[in-house]
C-alpha positions as CSV (number, residue, x, y, z in Angstrom):
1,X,51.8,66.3,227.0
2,X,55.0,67.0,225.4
3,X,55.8,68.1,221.8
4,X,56.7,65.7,219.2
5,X,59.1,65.0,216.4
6,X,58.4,61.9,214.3
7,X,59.6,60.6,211.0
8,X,57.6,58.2,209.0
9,X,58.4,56.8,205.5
10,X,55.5,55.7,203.7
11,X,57.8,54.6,200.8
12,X,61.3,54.0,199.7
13,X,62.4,52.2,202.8
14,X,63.3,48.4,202.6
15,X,62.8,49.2,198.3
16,X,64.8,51.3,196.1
17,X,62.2,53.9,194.4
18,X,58.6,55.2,195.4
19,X,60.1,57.6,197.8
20,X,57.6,59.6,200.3
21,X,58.7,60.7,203.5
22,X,56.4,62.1,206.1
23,X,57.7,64.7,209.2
24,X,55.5,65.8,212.2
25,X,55.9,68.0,215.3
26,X,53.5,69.0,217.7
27,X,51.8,67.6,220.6
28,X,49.9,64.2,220.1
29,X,46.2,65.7,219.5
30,X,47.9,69.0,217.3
31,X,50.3,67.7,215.3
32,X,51.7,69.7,212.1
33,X,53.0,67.6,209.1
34,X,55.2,67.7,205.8
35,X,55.4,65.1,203.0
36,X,59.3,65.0,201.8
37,X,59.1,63.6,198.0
38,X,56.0,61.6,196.3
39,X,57.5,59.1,193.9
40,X,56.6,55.6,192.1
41,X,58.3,52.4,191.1
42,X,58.2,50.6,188.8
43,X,55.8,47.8,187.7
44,X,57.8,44.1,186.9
45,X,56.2,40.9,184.6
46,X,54.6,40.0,187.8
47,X,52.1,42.6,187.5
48,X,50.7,42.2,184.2
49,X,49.3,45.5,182.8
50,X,50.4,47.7,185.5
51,X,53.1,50.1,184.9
52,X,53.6,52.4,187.7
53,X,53.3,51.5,192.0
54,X,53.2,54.2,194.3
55,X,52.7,54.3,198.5
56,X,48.9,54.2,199.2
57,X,48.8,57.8,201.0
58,X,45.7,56.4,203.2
59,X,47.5,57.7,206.3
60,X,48.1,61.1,205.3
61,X,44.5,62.0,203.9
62,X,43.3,61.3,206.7
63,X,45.6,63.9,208.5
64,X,45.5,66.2,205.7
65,X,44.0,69.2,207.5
66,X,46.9,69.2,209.3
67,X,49.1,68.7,206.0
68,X,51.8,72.3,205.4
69,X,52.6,70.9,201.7
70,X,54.5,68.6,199.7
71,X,58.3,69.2,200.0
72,X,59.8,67.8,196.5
73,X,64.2,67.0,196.6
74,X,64.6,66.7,193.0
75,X,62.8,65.9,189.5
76,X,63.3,62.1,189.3
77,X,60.3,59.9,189.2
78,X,60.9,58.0,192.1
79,X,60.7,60.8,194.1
80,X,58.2,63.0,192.1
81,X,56.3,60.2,189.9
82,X,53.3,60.0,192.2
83,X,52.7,63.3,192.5
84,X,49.6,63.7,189.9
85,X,48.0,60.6,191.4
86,X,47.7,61.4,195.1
87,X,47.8,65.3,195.2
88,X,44.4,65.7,194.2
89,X,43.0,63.7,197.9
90,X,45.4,66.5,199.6
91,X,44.6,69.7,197.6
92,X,48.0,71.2,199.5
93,X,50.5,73.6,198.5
94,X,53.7,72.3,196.5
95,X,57.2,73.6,197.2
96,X,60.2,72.8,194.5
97,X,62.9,74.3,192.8
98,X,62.8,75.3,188.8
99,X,64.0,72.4,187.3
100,X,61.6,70.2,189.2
101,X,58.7,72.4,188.8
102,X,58.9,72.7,185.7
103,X,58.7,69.0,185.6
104,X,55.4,68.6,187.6
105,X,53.5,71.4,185.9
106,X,54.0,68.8,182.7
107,X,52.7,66.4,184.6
108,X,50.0,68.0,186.1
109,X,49.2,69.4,182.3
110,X,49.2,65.6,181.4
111,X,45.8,65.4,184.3
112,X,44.2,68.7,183.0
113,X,44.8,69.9,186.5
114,X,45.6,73.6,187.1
115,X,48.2,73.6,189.8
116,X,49.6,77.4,189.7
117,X,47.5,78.3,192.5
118,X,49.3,75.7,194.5
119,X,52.9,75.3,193.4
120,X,55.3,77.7,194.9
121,X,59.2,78.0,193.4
122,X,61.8,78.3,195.7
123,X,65.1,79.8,194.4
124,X,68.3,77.7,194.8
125,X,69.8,77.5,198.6
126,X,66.6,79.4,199.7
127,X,65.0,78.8,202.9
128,X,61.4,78.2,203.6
129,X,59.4,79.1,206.6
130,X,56.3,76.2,207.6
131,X,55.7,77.4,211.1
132,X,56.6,75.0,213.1
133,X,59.2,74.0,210.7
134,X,61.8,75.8,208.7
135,X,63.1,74.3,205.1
136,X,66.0,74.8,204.3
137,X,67.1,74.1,200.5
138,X,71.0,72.9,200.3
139,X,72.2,72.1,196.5
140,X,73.6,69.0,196.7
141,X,74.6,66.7,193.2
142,X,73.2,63.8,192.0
143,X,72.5,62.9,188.1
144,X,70.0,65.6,187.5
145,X,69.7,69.2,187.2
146,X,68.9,70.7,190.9
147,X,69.3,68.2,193.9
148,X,68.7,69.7,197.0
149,X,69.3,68.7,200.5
150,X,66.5,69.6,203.0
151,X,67.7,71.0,206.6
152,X,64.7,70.8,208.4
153,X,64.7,73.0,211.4
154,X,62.1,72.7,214.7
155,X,62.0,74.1,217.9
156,X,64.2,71.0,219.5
157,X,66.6,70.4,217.1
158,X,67.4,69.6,213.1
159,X,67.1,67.0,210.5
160,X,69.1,66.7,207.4
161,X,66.9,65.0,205.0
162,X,69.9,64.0,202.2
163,X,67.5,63.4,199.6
164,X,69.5,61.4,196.6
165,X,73.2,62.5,196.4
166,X,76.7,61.9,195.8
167,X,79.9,64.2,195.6
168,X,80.9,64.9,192.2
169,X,83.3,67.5,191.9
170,X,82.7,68.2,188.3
171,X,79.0,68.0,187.8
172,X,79.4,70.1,184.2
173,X,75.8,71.2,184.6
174,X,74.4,73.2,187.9
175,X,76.2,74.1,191.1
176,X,78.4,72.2,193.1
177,X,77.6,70.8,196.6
178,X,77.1,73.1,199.1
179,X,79.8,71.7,201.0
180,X,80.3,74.6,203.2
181,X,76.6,75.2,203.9
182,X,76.7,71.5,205.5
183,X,79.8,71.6,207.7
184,X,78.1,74.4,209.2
185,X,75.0,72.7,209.6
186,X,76.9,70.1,211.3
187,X,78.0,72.4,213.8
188,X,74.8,74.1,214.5
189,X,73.8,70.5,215.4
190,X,71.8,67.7,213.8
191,X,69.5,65.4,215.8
192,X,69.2,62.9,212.6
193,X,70.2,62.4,208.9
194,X,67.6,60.9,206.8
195,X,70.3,59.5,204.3
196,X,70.7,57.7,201.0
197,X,71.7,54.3,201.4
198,X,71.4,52.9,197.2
199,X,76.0,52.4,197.2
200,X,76.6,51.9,200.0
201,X,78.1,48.3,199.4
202,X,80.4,50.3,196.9
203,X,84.1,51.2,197.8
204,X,85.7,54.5,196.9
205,X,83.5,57.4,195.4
206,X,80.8,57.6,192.9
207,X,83.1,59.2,190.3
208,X,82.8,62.6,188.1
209,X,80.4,63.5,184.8
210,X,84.0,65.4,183.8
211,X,85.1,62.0,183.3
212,X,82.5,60.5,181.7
213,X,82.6,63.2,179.5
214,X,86.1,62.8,179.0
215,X,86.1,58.8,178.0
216,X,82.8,59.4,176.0
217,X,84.8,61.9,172.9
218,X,87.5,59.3,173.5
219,X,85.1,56.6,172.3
220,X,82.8,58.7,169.8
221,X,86.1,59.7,168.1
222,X,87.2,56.4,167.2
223,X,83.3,55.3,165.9
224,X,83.0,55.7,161.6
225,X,79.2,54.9,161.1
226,X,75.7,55.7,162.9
227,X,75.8,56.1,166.8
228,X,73.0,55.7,169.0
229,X,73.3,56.8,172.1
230,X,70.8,55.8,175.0
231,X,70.7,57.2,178.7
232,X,68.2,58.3,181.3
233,X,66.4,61.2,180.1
234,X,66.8,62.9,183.3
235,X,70.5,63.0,183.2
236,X,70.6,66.7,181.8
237,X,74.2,66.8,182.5
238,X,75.1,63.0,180.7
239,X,72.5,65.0,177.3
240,X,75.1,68.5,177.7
241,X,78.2,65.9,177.2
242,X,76.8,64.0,174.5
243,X,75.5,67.3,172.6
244,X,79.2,68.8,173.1
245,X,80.7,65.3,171.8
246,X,78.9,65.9,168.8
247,X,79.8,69.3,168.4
248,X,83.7,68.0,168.4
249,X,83.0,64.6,166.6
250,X,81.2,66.9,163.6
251,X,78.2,65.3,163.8
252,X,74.7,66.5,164.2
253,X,72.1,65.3,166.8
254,X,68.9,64.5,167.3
255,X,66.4,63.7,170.4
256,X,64.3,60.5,170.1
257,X,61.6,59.7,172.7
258,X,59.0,61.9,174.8
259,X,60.5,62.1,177.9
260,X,63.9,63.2,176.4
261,X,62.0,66.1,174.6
262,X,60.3,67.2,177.6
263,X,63.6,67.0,179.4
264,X,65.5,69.1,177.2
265,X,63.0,71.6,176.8
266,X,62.7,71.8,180.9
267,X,66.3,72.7,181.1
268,X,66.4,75.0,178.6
269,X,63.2,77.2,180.2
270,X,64.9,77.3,183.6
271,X,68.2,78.7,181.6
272,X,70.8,76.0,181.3
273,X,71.6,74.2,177.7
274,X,72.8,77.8,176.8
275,X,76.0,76.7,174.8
276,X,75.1,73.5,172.6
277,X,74.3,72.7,168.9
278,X,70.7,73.1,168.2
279,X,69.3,69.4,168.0
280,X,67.7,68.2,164.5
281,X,64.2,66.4,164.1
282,X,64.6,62.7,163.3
283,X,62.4,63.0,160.0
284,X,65.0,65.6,159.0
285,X,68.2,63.3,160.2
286,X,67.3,60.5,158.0
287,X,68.6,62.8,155.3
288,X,72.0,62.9,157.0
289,X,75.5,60.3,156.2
290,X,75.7,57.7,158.7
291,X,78.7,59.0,159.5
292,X,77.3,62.6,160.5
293,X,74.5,62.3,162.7
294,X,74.1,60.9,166.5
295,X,70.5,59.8,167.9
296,X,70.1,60.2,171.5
297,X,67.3,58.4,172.8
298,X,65.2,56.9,175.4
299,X,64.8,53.5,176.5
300,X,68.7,52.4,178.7
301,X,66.9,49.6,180.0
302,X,65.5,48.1,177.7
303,X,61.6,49.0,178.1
304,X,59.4,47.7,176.0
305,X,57.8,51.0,173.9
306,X,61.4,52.6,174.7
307,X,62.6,54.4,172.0
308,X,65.9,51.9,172.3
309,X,63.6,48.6,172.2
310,X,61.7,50.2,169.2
311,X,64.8,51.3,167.2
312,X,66.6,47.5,167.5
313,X,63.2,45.6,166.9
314,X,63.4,47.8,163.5
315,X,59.4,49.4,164.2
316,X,60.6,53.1,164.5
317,X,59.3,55.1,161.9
318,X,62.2,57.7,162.1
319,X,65.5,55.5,163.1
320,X,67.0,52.8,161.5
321,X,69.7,50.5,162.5
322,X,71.9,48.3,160.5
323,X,75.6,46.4,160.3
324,X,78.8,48.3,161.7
325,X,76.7,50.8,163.6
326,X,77.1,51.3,167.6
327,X,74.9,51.7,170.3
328,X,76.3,53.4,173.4
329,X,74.4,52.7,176.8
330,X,75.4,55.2,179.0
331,X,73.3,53.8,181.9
332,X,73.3,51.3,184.9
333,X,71.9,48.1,184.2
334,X,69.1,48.9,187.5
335,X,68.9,45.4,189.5
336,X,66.1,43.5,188.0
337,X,66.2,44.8,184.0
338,X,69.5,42.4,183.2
339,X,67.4,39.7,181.4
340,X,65.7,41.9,179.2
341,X,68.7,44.8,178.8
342,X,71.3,41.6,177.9
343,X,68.2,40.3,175.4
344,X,68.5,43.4,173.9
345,X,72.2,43.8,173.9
346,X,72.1,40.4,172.5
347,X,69.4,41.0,169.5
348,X,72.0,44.2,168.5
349,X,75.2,42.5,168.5
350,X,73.5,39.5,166.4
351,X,73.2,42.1,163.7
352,X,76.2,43.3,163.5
353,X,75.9,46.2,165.8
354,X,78.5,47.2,168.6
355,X,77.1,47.7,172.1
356,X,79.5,49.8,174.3
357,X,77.9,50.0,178.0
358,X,79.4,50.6,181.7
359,X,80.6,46.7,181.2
360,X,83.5,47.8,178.9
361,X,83.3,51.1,178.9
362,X,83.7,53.7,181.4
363,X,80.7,55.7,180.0
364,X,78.7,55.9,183.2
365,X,78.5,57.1,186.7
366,X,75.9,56.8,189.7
367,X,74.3,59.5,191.0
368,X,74.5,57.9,194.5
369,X,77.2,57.9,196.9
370,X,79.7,55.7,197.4
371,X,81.3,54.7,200.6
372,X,83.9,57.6,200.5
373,X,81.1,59.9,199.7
374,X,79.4,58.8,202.6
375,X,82.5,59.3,204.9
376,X,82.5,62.9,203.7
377,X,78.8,63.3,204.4
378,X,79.1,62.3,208.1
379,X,82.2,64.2,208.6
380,X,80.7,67.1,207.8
381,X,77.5,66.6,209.5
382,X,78.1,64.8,212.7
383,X,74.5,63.5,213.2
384,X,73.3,62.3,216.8
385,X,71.2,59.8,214.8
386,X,71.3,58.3,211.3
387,X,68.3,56.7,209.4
388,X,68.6,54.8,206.5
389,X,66.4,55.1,203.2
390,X,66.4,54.5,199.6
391,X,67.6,51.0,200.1
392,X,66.9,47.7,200.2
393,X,66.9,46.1,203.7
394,X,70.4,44.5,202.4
395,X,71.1,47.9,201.9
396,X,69.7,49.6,205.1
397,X,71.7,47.0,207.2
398,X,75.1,47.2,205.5
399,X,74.6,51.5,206.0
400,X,73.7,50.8,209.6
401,X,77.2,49.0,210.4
402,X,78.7,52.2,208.3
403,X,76.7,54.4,210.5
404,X,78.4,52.3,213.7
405,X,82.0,52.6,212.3
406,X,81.5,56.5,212.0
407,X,80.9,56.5,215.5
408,X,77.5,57.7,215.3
409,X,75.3,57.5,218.4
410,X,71.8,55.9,217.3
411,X,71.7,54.5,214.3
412,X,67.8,53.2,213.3
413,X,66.6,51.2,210.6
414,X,63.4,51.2,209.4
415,X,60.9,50.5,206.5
416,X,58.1,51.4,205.0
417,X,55.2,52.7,208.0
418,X,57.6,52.8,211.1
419,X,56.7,55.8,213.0
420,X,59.8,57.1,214.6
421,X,60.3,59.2,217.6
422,X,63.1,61.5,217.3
423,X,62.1,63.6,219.9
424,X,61.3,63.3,223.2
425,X,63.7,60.7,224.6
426,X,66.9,59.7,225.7
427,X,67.2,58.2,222.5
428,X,65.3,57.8,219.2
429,X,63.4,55.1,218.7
430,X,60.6,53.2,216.4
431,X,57.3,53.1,218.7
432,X,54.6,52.1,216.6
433,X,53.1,52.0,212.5
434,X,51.5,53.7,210.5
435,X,49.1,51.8,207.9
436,X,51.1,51.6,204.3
437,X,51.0,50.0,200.9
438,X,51.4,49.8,197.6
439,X,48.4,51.6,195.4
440,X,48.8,50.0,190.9
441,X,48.3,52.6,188.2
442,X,45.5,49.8,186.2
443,X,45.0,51.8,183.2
444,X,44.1,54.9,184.1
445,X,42.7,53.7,188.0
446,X,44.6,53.3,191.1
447,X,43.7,49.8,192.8
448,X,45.3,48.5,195.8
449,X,47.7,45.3,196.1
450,X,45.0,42.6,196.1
451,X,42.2,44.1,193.9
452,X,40.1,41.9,191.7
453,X,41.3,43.1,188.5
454,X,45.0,42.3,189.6
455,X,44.4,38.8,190.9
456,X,42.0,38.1,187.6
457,X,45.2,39.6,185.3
458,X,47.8,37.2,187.0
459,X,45.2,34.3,187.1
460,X,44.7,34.8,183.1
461,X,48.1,35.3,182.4
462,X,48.8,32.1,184.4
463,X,45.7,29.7,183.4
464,X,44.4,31.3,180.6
465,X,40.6,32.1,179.8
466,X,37.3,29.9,179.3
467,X,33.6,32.0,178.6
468,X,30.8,29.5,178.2
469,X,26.8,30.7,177.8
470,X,24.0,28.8,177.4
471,X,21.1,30.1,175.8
472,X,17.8,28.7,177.5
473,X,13.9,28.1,176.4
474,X,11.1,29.4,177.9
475,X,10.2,25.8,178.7
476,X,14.0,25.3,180.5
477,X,15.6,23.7,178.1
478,X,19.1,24.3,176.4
479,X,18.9,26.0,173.2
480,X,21.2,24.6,170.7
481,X,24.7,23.7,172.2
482,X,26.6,26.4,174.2
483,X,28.6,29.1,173.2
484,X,32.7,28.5,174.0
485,X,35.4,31.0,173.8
486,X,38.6,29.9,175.0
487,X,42.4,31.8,175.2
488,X,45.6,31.5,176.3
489,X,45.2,27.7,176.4
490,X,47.5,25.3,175.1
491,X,44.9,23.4,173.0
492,X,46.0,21.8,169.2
493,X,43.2,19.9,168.9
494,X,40.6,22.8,169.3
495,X,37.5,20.3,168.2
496,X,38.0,17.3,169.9
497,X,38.6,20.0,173.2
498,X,35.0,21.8,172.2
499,X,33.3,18.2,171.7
500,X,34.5,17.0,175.0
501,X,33.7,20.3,177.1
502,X,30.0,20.5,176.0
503,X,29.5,16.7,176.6
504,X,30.8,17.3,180.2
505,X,28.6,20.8,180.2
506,X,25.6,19.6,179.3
507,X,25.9,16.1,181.7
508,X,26.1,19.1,184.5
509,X,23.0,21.0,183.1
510,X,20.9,17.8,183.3
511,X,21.7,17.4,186.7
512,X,19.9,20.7,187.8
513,X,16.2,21.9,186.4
514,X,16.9,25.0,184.3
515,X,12.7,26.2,184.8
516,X,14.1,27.0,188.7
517,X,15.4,30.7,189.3
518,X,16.8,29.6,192.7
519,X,19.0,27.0,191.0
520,X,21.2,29.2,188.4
521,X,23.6,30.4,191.1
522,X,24.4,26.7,191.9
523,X,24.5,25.7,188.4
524,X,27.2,28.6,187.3
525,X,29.1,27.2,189.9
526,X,28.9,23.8,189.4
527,X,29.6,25.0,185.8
528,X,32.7,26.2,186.5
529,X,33.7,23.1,188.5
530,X,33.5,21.5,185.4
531,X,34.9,23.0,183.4
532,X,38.2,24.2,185.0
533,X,38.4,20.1,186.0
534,X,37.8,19.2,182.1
535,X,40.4,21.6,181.4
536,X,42.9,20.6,183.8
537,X,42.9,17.3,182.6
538,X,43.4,17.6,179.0
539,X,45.9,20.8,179.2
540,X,47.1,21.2,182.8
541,X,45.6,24.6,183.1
542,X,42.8,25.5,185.6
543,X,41.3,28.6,183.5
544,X,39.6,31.5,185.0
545,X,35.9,30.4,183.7
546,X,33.0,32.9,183.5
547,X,29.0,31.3,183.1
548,X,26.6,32.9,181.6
549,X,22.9,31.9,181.4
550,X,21.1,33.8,179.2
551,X,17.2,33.2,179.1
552,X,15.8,33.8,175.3
């Protein structure tokens, strides 16, 4: 049997977010394997009570003897997020630059899990050795501190795993991209890029944080009362600008929201932030002229316990808003938070409040590339074989046909549990799957897709709730009437509804002899029969009903 070399994403393929990425070489019955990135999405109103999604790793535990560690690109959640919630069924070593170690030792903190045993630092541009693979770290940019490219090196050939990037030429913050490292890996030969696909319907390049930079002291300069400024936490870069704005604006600022404290205090300890104003509590601020002090806080999209949301909703104890000040979102509206980032634009400028955001503005760039920043990337790297992730399948496709018009060999698309073999071959191909899914954060418990809890959530959310018990004698008869709790029904009348339900509850119960054990489970459902049809009729609902017999 021949050696192997497959590529499997588990997540972040056919979806933008919840990147994890698995690598394996070795002959079919001793095969070695790497994890590249371990990230979550992002919960919609279609999951009630459920926050965070990340890949169900079922594939990988089972393999984890075999696991060499968790390779980590960069500190964004969708590519780190999940790392707390699936690391402790692998117990394997972690390998991650400053920046984005500092990051998951927070997070791990968060768990009360010790990880230093287990998390190992690699300097900047640094190579790792995983015998039978050899990392390589390139510094790449994107909009956070510390992007790295991964050349992934095995005994028939290399893989450039892009990780998230773009070409910005004036990243302000951190180094810029390794350009030269990557024309030479180009040159020393790449069997396949795994590559970034989120702009790739975009024309031109991603654009500069010079620029934004630039435009934003433009825009401060001309603003007389409060600002507010609200952007990704993570952007340490967009923070540096808007602390220097302030500095040249004479204004003070102030950090609102966890994440942009925990941020700011990550890029401090791994040395950068050197040259900025120190930033003021907002207790202290609220002491400070409208006109002197600039808030920048979580919350760009509008979330619902955002600092942002909190602030124009007028419940934060340390902000306040009013007429004539301006908001700044220096964000992207992300596909699928329009309705509830325009409510929010919409609730601000009601009250007087200007909104600046990328829509009039030019107070924003993406951290992904563009199609000219694409062109770059395969110039310099020449790959035999592209794959497309971190898309959508619209997006996959569209970066395929790029792939085709830079002449590239074997382009492959893919999504989420294809198992492709990049090596042996003529050429490489997709030859089977690997189980994969989607694991909910519930509370503080991970459930899968279609787990009671979920379907019960949506089903209340939808239908609403009915709880009837019936308290019965020793001799089998009803005590009293029963017991109703109803919610999340559209109900006016409430006592003409109550009168009508027990009549049609207790003509079921007299159908069926209460003194016979044997008979309840037939009677609950029965019950319920009733009662969901009762309630159907007078409301249009069909409740989630729960029985309960109680003998006294």
């Amino acid at each position: 049997m021949k050696e192997e070399l497959i590529f499997c994403p588990l997540g972040g393929s056919g979806e933008i977010g919840m990147n994890m990425n698995l690598f394996a070489y070795g002959k079919p019955d001793n095969q070695k394997w790497i994890i590249v990135d371990i990230g979550v999405t992002f919960a919609d109103d279609a999951v009630p009570g459920v926050d965070l999604i990340y890949p169900d790793p079922g594939f990988i535990i089972d393999k984890k003897e075999d696991l060499l560690g968790i390779i980590l690109t960069h500190g964004h959640e969708d590519h780190i997020g999940a790392i707390s919630h699936i690391w402790p069924k692998l117990k394997c070593k972690i390998f991650a630059t400053p920046f984005t170690s500092a990051l998951i030792i927070e997070k791990f903190k968060e768990k009360k899990i010790d990880i230093s045993g287990y998390l190992k630092i690699i300097k900047l541009n640094s190579t790792l050795k995983l015998k039978p693979f050899k990392i390589e770290f390139v510094t790449l940019t994107h909009s956070i501190l510390e992007p790295n490219g991964l050349k992934i090196e095995t005994p028939v050939g290399n893989i450039l795993h892009t990780g998230d990037w773009k070409c910005d030429p004036d990243p302000l913050i951190g180094e810029n991209i390794n350009s030269k490292r990557l024309k030479q890996i180009g040159e020393e030969g790449v069997i396949a890029m795994i590559c970034d696909s989120t702009n790739v319907f975009s024309a031109g390049r991603a654009g500069s944080e010079l620029d934004v930079r630039k435009n934003m002291l433009n825009v401060m300069q001309r603003l007389k009362k409060r600002i507010i400024i609200t952007s990704f936490s993570s952007n340490v870069a967009r923070m540096e600008t808007v602390f220097h704005c302030a500095k040249k604006v004479g204004r003070q600022i102030s950090l609102v929201g966890r994440s942009m404290h925990r941020i700011y205090k990550a890029a401090k300890q791994c040395g950068y932030l050197k040259n900025i104003i120190e930033p003021i509590d907002a207790r202290e601020a609220k002491k400070f002229a409208r006109e002197k002090i600039i808030y920048l806080c979580t919350g760009s999209q509008g979330e619902p316990m955002g600092a942002m949301k909190r602030i124009s909703n007028y419940s934060h104890p340390d902000v306040f808003i009013e007429k004539n000040d301006a908001v700044i979102f220096s964000s992207k509206i992300i596909p699928g938070n329009e309705k509830k980032l325009y409510k929010l634009h919409n609730e601000l400028v009601k009250e007087g409040i200007e909104v600046i955001s990328e829509e009039n503005e030019f107070i924003h760039v993406s951290g992904h590339p563009n199609r000219e920043d694409l062109r770059d990337m395969y110039n310099w790297i020449k790959p035999r074989s592209v794959i497309p992730v971190h898309g959508e399948h619209r997006h996959m496709l569209e970066h395929i046909n790029f792939a085709k018009e830079m002449q590239v060999p074997y382009p492959i698309k893919v999504e989420n549990g294809d198992i492709v073999r990049l090596y042996p071959g003529d050429k490489p191909e997709v030859y089977d799957k690997a189980p994969n899914g989607r694991l909910y954060v519930d509370g503080s418990i991970s459930v899968e897709e279609d787990s009671q809890s979920i379907k019960e959530r949506k089903n209340i959310s939808v239908n609403g709730f009915i709880e009837v018990t019936i308290l019965i004698t020793p001799k089998g008869n009803m005590h009293n009437r029963p017991v109703l709790t109803f919610k999340g029904l559209p109900i006016f009348e409430k006592e003409e509804f109550q009168y009508g339900l027990e009549e049609q509850i207790e003509k079921t119960i007299k159908t069926f002899s209460l003194n016979n054990k044997n008979h309840e489970i037939n009677l609950i459902d029965a019950l319920k029969i009733t009662c969901r049809k009762f309630t159907k009729k007078k409301t249009g609902k069909k409740p989630l009903t729960n029985i309960n017999l109680v003998r006294i």
